[in-house]
C-alpha positions as CSV (number, residue, x, y, z in Angstrom):
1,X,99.9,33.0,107.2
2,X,100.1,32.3,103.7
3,X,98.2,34.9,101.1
4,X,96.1,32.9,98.7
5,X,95.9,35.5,96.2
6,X,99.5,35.5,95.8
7,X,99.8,31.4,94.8
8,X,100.1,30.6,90.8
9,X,97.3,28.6,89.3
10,X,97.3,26.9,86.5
11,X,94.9,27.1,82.7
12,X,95.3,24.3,80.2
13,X,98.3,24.3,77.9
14,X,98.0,26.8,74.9
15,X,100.9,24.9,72.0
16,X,102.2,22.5,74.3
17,X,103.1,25.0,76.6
18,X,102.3,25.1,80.4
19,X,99.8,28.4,80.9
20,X,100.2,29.3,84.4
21,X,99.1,32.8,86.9
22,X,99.1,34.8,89.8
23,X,97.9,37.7,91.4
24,X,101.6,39.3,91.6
25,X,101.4,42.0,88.5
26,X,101.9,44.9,90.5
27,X,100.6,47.9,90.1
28,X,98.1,46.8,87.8
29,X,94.3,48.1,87.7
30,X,91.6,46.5,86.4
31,X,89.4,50.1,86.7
32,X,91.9,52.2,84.3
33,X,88.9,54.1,83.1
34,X,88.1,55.3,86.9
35,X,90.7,58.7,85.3
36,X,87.5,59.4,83.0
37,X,85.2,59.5,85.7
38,X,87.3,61.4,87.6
39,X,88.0,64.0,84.7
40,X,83.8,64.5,85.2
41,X,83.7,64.6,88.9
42,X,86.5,67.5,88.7
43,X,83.9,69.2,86.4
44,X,80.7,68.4,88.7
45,X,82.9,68.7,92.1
46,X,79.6,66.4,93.3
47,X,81.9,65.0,96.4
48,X,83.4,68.6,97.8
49,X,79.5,70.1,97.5
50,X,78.3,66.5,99.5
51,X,80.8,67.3,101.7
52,X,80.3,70.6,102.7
53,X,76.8,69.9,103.9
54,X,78.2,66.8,106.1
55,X,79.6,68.6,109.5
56,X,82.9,67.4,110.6
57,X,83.8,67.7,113.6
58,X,87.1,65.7,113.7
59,X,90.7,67.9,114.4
60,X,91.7,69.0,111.4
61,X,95.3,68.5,111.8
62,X,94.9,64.9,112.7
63,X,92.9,63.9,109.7
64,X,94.1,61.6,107.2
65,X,91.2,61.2,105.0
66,X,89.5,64.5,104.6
67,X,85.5,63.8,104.1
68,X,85.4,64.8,100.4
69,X,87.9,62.0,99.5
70,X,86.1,59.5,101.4
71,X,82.9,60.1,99.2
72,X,84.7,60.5,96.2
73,X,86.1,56.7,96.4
74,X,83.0,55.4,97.3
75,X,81.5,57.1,94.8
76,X,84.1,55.9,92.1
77,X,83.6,52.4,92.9
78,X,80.1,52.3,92.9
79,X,80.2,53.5,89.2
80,X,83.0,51.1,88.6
81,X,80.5,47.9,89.4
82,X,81.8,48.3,93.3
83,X,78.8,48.2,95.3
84,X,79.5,47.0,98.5
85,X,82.0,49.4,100.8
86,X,83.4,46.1,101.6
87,X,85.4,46.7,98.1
88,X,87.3,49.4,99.4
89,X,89.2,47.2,101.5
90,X,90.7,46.1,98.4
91,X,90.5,48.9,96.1
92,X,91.7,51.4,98.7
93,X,94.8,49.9,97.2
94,X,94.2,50.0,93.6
95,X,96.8,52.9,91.6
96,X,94.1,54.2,89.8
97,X,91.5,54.5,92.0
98,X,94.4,56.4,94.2
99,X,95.3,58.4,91.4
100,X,91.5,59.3,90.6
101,X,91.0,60.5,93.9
102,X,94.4,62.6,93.7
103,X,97.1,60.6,95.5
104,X,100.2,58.7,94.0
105,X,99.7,55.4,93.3
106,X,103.2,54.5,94.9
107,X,104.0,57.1,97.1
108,X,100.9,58.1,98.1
109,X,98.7,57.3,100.6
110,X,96.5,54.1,100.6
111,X,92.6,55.2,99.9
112,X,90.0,55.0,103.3
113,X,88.5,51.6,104.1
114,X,85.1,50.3,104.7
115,X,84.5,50.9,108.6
116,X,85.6,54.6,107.7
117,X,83.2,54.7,104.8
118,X,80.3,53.0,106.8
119,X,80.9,55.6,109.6
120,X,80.0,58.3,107.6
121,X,77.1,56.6,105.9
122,X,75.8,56.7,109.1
123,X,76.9,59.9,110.1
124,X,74.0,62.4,109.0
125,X,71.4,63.5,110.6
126,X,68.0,64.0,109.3
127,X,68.8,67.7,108.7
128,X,72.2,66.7,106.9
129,X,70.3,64.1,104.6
130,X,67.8,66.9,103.6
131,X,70.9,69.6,102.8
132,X,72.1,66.2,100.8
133,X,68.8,65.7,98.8
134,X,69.2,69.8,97.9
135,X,72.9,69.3,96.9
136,X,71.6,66.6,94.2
137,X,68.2,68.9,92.9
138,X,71.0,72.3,93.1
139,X,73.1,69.6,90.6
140,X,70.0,69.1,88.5
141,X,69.3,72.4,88.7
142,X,72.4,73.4,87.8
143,X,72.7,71.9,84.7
144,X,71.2,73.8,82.8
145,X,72.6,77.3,81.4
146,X,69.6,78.9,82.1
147,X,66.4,78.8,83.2
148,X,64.2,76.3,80.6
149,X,60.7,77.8,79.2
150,X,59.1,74.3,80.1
151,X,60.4,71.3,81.7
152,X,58.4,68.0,82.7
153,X,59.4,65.7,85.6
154,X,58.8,62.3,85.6
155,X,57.7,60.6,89.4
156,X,58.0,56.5,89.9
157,X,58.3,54.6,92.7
158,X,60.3,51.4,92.5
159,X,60.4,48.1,94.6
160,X,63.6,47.6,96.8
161,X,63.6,44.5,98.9
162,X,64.9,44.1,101.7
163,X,66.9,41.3,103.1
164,X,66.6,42.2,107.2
165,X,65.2,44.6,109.6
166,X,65.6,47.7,108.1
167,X,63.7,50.5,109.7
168,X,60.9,51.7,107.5
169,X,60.6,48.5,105.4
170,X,57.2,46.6,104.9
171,X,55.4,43.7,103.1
172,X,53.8,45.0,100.5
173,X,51.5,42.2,99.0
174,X,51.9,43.6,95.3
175,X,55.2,42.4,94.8
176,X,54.9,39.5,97.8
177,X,58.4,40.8,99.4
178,X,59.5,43.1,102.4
179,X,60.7,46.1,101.3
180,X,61.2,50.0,100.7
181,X,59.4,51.8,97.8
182,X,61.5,55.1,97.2
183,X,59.6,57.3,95.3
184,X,62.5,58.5,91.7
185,X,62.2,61.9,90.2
186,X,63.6,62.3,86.5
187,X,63.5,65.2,84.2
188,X,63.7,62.2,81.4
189,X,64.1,64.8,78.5
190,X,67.8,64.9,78.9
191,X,68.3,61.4,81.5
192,X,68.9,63.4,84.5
193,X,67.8,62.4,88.0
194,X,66.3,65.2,90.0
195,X,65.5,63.5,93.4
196,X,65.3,60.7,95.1
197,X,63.7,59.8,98.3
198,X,63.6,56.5,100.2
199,X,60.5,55.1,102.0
200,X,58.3,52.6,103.1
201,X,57.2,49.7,101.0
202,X,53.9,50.7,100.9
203,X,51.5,53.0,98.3
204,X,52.2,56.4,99.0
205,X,49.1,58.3,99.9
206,X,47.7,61.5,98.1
207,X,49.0,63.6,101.1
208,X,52.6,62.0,101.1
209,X,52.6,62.8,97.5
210,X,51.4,66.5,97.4
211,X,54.1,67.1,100.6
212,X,57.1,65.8,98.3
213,X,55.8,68.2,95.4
214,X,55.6,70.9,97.4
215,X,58.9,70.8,98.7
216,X,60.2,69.8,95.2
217,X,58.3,72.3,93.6
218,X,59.7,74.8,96.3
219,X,63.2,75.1,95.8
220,X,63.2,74.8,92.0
221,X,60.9,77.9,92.2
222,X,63.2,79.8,93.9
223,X,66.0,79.3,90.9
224,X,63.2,79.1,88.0
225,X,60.3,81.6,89.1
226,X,59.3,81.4,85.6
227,X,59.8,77.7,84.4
228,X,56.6,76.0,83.8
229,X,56.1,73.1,85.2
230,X,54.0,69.8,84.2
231,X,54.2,66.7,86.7
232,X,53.9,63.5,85.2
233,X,53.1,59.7,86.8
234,X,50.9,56.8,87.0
235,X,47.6,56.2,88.0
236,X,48.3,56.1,91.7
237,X,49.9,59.0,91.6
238,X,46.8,61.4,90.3
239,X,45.8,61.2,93.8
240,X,43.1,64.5,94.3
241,X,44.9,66.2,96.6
242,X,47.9,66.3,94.1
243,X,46.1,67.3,91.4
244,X,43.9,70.3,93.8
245,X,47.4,71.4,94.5
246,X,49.1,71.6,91.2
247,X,46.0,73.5,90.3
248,X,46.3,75.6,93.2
249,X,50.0,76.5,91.8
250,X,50.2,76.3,88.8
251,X,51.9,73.2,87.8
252,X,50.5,71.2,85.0
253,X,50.0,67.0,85.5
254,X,49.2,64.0,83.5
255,X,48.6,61.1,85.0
256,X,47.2,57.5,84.3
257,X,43.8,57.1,85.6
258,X,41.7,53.5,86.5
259,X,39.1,52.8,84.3
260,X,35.7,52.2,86.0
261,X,32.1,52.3,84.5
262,X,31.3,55.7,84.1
263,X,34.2,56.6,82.2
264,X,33.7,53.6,79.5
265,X,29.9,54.8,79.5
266,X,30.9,58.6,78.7
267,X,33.8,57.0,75.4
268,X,31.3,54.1,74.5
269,X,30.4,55.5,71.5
270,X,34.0,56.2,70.1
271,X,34.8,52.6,71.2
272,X,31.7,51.0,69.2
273,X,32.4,53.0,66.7
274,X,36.3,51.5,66.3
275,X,34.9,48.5,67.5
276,X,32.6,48.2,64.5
277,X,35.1,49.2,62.5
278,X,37.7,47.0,62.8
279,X,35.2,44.2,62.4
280,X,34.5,45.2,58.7
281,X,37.8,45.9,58.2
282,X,39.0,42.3,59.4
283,X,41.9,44.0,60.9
284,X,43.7,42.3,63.9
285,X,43.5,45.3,66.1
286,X,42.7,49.2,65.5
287,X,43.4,51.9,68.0
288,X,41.1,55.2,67.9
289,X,41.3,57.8,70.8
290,X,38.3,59.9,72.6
291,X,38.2,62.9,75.1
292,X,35.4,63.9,78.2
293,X,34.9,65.6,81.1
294,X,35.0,63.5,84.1
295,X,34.5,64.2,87.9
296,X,34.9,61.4,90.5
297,X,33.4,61.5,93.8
298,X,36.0,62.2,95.6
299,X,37.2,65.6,93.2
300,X,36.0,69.0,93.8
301,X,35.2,69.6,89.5
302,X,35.2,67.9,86.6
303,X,39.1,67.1,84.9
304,X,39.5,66.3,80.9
305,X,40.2,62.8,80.6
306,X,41.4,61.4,77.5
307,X,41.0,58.0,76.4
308,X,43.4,55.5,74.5
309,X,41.0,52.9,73.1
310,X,41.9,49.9,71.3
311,X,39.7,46.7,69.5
312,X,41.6,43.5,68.8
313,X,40.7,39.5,68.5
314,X,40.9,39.3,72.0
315,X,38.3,42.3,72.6
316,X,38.4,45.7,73.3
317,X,40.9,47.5,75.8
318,X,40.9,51.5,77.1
319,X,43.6,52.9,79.0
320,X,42.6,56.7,80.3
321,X,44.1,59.9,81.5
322,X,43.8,63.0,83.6
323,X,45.3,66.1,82.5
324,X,45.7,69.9,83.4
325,X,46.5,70.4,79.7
326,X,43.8,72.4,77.7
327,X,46.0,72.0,74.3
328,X,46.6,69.0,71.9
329,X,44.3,66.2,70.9
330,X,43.6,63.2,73.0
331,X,46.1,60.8,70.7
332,X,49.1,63.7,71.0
333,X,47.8,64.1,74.8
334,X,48.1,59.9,75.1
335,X,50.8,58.8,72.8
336,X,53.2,62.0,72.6
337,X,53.2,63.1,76.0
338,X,51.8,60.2,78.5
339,X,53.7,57.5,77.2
340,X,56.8,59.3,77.4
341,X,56.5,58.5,80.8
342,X,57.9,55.2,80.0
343,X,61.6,56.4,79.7
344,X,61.3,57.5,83.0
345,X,61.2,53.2,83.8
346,X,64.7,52.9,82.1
347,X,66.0,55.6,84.1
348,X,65.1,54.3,87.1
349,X,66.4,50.4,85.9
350,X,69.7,52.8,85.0
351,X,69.6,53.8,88.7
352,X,68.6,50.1,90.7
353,X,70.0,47.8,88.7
354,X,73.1,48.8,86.8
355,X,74.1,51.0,89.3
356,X,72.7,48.9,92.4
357,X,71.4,51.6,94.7
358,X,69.2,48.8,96.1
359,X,72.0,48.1,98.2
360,X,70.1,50.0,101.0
361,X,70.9,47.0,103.6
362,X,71.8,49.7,106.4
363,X,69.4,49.4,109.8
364,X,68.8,53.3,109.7
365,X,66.9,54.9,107.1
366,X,68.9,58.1,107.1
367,X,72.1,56.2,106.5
368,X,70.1,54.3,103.4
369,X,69.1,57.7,101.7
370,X,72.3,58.6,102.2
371,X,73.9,55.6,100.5
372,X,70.8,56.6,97.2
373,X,72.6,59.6,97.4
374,X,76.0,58.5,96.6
375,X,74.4,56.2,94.0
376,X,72.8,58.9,92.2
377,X,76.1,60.8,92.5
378,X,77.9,57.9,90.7
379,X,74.7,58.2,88.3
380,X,75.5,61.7,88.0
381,X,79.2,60.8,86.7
382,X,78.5,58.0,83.9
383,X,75.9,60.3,82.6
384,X,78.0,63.2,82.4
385,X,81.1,60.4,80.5
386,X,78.2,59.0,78.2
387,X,77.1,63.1,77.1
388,X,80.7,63.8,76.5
389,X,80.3,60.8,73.5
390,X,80.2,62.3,70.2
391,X,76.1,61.3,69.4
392,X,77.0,59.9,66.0
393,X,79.3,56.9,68.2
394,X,77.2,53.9,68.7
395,X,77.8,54.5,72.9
396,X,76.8,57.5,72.6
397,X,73.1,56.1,74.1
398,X,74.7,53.1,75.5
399,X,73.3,51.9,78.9
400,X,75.3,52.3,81.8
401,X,76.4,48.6,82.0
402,X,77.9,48.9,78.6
403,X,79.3,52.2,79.2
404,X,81.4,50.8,82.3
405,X,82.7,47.2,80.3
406,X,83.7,49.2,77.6
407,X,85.2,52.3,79.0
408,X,85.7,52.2,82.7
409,X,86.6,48.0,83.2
410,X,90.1,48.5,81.6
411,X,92.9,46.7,82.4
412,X,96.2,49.3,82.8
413,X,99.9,49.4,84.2
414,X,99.9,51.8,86.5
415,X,103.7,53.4,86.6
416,X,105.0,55.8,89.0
417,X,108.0,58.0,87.7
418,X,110.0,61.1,89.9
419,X,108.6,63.3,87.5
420,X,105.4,61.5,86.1
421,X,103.0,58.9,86.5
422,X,102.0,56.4,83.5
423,X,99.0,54.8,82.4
424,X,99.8,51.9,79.9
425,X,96.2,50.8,78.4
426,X,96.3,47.4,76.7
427,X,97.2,48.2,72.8
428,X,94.1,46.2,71.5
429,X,91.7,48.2,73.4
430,X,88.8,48.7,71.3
431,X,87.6,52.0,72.3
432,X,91.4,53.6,72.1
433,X,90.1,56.7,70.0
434,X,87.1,57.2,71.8
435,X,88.9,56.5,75.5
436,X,91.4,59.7,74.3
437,X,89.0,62.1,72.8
438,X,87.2,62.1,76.2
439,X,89.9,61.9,78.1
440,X,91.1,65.2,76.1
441,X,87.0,66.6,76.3
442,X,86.7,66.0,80.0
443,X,90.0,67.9,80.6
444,X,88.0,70.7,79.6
445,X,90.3,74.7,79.1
């Protein structure tokens, strides 16, 4: 049988010259910045810690592909733009996806392929998918030199819809699609993902909520005894049994609270005030801010509850919240510290869509959380490539997609020597200098 790939093709003449092609370069990558990722991995070691919480219970002296590799190449190509384990059919060839995972991109040999990566996918039981979940917060936690004074951790759920049977997706009217609705923790101070766990498509309850906290909360108490907290979200998340507990422990929250009557009787004097104001002042809109004590039906005491409130041409609009915090006035309470929140939304897009970790088509749930696991590992990496850029370089807070066109989608000549292997980047590469003082920075002592 005839491979296709292999057959020239033809583009129109360039000088009255006939331009034709073919897939028969060689050992030619199109992922030559793969060795940059893998410079960070070496530095995180995120596949050997994955790893060592996976049992493996295959001979040792029979195995060809020890587990640690496996994730590492799926974890690569996910970063690289290669979602689908289906790639690795292909890539398990490539020289520098070899060569980042430490084989010889001649002699060496060829990378795992997709049934082996689905296998393990699907390995973990629900025990091993909870040890995963604690490698990833341990990362997180990690991170940091030492225990911060204050930290705040943004929570979000996102929509992922679904395209079959998966087990734990439903319709959820909202967003008029089957689906899951993993719930995304972020401490969005310094873009790093704390935890993420997948779910069904459906609202999560105040119970659900105050049980992930809990454990959350648990573990990074354990490391940071004296770290305080502050739990931040929207409005469905200020559930009262969330808020009861983070009372009941000490955790500080602000979160978005619906508007209803009584709370735009207990500000209506601010707002006719600003209202009234902006009238006179013919302006097109004025924003003014107001604080109360509020207590719903359904809490056990009164919360403060701060109040954005704004009067336009089109009429008057107030957003509120509910906070723990005693300190700072209703605007620094609303503007400075609520909205923040919103970074949290670009983290997550970060995460789904540049990184695709919707790709949860598996029929198990444990073998999806497994597969948001390797995609917040491959988040993990490209955030760790783009905080080795110097911050005055214009990539420096580059999204993800740029980061990979520019810096891991390059084309190289992969060369095997007996004494050396070659990587010959394209002269006109753009990002030369940059590419080689990370290269050099990664590397590390």
């Amino acid at each position: 049988m005839i491979d296709d790939t292999t057959l020239p093709f033809a583009f129109p003449a360039v000088g009255r010259k006939k331009v034709t092609a073919a897939f028969d370069g060689g050992r030619i990558t199109s992922d030559g910045g793969v060795m940059l990722l893998a410079e960070a991995e070496r530095r995180l070691s995120i596949a050997a810690k994955l790893a060592a919480v996976i049992p493996d219970g295959r001979d040792a002296s029979r195995v060809i592909h020890p587990l640690a590799d496996i994730l590492r190449a799926r974890i690569f190509a996910i970063a690289c733009g290669w979602e689908d384990a289906d790639d690795l059919d292909s890539l398990r060839f490539d020289p520098a996806f070899k060569l980042a995972c430490g084989r010889l991109p001649d002699s060496g040999r060829d990378l795992c392929s997709q049934p082996t990566i689905s296998r393990w996918e699907n390995a973990p039981d629900l025990r091993g998918v909870i040890r995963l979940g604690r490698v990833m917060l341990d990362l997180w936690l990690n991170s940091y030199p030492a225990p911060p004074a204050e930290v705040t951790l943004d929570i979000d759920d996102t929509c992922d819809v679904v395209h079959g049977h998966q087990q734990l997706s439903l319709f959820n009217a909202h967003y008029d699609a089957r689906c899951f609705l993993p719930i995304h923790v972020y401490d969005t101070a310094t873009s790093r993902p704390v935890a993420m766990i997948l779910r069904p498509g459906k609202t999560p309850s105040g119970k659900e909520i105050r049980g992930h906290l809990r454990r959350l909360v648990r573990h990074i108490r354990r490391r940071w005894p004296a770290t305080r907290i502050t739990v931040r979200g929207d409005g469905h998340y200020g559930r009262p049994e969330v808020m009861d507990w983070c009372e009941a422990n000490g955790i500080d929250y602000l979160f978005g609270l619906p508007g209803n009557r009584v709370l735009d009787r207990l500000v209506d004097e601010t707002a006719d005030d600003i209202r009234t104001r902006r009238a006179l002042e013919k302006k097109p809109c004025l924003r003014g801010f107001a604080e109360t004590r509020y207590r719903a039906k359904s809490w056990k005491r009164e919360r403060r509850a701060c109040a954005r409130i704004e009067a336009s041409t089109q009429g008057l609009d107030i957003r509120f919240v509910v906070t723990s915090l005693g300190a700072g006035s209703p605007e620094h309470v609303y503007e400075a510290l609520y909205c923040a929140r919103g970074q949290a939304e670009n983290l997550i897009k970060l995460h789904k869509s540049q990184l695709a970790s919707d790709r949860t088509s598996c029929r198990s749930p444990l073998a999806n959380q497994v597969r948001l696991v390797l995609h917040t590992a491959a988040y993990w990496l490209v955030l760790a490539l783009r905080d080795a850029i110097p911050k005055t370089h214009a990539l420096a807070v580059a999204e993800f997609a740029t980061l990979r066109l520019r810096l891991l989608k390059l084309g190289a000549r992969v060369i095997e020597t007996a004494s050396r292997v070659r990587l010959a980047f394209a002269a006109a590469c753009p990002e030369a200098a940059l590419i080689r003082h990370l290269a050099t920075g990664l590397a590390g002592p």
